[in-house]
C-alpha positions as CSV (number, residue, x, y, z in Angstrom):
1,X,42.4,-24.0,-49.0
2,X,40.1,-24.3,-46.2
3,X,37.7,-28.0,-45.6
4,X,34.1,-26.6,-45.2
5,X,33.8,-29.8,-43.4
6,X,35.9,-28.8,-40.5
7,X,34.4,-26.0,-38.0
8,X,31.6,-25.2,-36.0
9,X,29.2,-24.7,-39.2
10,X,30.0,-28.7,-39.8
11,X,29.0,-29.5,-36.0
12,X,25.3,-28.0,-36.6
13,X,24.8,-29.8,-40.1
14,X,26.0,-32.9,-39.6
15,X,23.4,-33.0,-36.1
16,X,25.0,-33.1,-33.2
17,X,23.5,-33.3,-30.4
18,X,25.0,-30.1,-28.6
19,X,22.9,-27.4,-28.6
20,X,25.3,-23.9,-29.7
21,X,23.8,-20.8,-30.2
22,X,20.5,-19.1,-28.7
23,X,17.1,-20.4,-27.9
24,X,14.0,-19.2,-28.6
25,X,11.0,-20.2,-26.2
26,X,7.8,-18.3,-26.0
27,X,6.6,-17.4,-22.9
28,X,3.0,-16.7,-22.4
29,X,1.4,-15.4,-19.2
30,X,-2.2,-15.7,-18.6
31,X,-3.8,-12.5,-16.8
32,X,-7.5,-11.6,-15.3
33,X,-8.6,-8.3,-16.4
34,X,-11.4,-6.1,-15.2
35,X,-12.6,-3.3,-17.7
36,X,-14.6,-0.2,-15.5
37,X,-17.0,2.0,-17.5
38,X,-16.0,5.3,-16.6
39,X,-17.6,8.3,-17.2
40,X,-16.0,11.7,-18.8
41,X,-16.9,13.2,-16.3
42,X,-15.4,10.9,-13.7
43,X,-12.0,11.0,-15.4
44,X,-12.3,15.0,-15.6
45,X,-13.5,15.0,-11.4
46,X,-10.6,12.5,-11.3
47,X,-8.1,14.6,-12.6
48,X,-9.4,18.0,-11.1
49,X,-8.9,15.9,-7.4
50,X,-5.0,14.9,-8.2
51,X,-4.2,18.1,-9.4
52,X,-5.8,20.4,-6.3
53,X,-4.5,17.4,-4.1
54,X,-0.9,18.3,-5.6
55,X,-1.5,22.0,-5.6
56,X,-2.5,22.2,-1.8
57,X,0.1,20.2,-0.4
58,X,2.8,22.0,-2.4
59,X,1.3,25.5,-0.9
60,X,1.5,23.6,2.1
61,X,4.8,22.7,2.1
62,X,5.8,25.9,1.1
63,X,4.2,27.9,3.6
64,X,4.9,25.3,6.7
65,X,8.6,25.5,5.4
66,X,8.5,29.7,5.2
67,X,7.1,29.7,8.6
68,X,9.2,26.9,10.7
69,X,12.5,28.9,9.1
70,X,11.0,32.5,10.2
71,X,10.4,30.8,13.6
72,X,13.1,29.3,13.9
73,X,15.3,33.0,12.5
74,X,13.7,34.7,15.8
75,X,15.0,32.2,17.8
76,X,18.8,32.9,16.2
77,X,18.7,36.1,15.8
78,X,20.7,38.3,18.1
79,X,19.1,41.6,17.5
80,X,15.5,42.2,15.3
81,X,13.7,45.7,14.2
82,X,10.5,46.2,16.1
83,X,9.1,45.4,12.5
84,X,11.3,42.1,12.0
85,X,9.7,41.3,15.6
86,X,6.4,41.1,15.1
87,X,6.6,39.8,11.6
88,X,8.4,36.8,12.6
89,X,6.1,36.0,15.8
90,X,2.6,37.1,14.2
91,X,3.8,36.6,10.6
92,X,5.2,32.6,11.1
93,X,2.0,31.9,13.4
94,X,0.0,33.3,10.1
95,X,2.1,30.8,7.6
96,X,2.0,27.9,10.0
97,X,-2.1,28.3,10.7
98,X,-2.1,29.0,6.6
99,X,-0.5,25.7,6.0
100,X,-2.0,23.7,8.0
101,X,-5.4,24.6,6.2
102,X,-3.6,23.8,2.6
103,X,-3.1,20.5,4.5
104,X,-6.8,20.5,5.4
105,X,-7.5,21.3,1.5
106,X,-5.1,18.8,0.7
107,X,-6.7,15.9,2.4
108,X,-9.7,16.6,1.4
109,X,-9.6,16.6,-2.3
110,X,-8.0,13.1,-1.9
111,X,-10.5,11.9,0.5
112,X,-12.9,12.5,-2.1
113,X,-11.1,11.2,-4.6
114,X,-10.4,8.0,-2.8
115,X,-14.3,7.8,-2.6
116,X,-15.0,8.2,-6.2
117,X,-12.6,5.7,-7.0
118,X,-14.4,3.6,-5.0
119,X,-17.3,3.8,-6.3
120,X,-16.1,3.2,-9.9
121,X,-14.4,-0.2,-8.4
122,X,-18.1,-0.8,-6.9
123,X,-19.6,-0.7,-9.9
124,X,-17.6,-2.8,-12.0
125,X,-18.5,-6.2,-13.2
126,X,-17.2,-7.3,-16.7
127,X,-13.9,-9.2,-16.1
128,X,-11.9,-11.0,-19.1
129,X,-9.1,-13.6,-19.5
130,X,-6.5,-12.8,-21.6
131,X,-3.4,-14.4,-22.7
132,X,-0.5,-12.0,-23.4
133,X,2.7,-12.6,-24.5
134,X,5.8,-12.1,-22.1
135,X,7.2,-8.0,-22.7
136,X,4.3,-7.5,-25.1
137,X,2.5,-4.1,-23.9
């Protein structure tokens, strides 16, 4: 038979003062918040910048990248059709002057949204204290 008095389960009942097993502590972090009144409007104008933003640079990209390897295909090649000539000198001038307008396009849809943005920051003025607890979402 086996004394219930002897083990580790005795050492916690009778009060001792090591401390075995895990600890609980709550943390709690206090955070400032600040709520912005945005529009549907805004959020739709927001979301039609990010996605031409995205859309230009990636046609971009694309046509920079098409044009720098034709450039760069004339310079390698040993021998090109009169057609393959003048594709890869007018056509990669073409791709490269296209691109760099997508860039253009690019930067402008985020230059405005930039702006919007902060002119929703501007206008924002109801702030909050909140205390959340630690890994709470």
């Amino acid at each position: 038979m086996v004394d219930p008095t002897s083990g580790p389960e005795s050492a916690l009942s009778s009060g001792s003062t090591g401390a075995t097993g895990a600890t609980i502590r709550a943390n709690y972090v206090e955070r400032s918040m600040t709520y912005y009144a945005v529009e549907k409007k805004e959020i739709t104008l927001l979301s039609s910048l990010n996605s031409q933003t995205l859309a230009f640079s990636s046609t971009g990209s694309f046509l920079l990248s098409l044009g720098i390897g034709m450039a760069i295909n004339r310079i390698f090649a040993e021998k090109l059709s009169p057609a393959g000539e003048v594709l890869s000198s007018v056509g990669a001038a073409v791709l490269i002057l296209l691109s760099l307008i997508f860039f253009g396009l690019a930067f402008n849809a985020w230059r405005t949204r930039r702006h919007e943005i902060q002119e929703i920051l501007s206008g924002a003025s109801t702030t909050a204290t909140v205390k959340v607890q630690a890994g709470a979402e």
